[in-house]
C-alpha positions as CSV (number, residue, x, y, z in Angstrom):
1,X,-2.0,13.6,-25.2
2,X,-3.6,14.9,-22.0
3,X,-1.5,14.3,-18.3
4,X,-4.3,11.8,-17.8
5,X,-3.9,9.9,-20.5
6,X,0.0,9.3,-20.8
7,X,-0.5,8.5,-17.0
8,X,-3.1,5.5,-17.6
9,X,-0.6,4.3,-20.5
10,X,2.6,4.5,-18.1
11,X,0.6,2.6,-15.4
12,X,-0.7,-0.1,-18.2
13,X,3.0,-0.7,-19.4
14,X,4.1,-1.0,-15.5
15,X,4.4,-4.6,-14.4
16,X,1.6,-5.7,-11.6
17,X,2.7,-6.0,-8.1
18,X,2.4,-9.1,-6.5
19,X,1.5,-9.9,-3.2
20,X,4.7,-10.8,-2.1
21,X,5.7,-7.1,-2.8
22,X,2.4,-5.5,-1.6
23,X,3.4,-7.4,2.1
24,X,7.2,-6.0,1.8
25,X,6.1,-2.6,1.0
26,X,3.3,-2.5,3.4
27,X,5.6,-4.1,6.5
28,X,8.3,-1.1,5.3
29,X,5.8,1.5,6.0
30,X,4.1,0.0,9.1
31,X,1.0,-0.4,7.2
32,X,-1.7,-3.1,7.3
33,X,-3.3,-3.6,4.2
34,X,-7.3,-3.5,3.9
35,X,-7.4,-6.6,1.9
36,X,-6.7,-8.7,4.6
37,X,-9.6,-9.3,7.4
38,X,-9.2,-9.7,10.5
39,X,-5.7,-8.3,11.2
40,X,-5.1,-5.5,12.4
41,X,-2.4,-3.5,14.6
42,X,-2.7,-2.2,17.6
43,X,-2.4,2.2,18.4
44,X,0.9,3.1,19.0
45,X,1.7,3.7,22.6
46,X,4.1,5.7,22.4
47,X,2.9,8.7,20.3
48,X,-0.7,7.9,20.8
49,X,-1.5,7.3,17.1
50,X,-2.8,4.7,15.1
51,X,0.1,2.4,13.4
52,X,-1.5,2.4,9.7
């Protein structure tokens, strides 16, 4: 079985993430996530980059 393949079956037997944890994991890393128009944050003052 190739890296490739036993990676596929690993990420098939891996429950789904739900939206609720996508959000959570998303807020943790001070990202937005491109699913969801409209909202966006704004560039980081501070260090002059872009917060996602």
């Amino acid at each position: 079985m190739s890296a490739q393949e036993w990676g596929r079956r690993k990420a098939a037997e891996s429950p789904r993430w739900s939206a609720d944890k996508w959000q959570r994991v998303a807020t943790v890393l001070g990202a937005v996530l491109a699913d969801e128009p409209g909202r966006t944050e704004p560039a980081d003052e501070k260090s002059g980059r872009d917060a996602a």
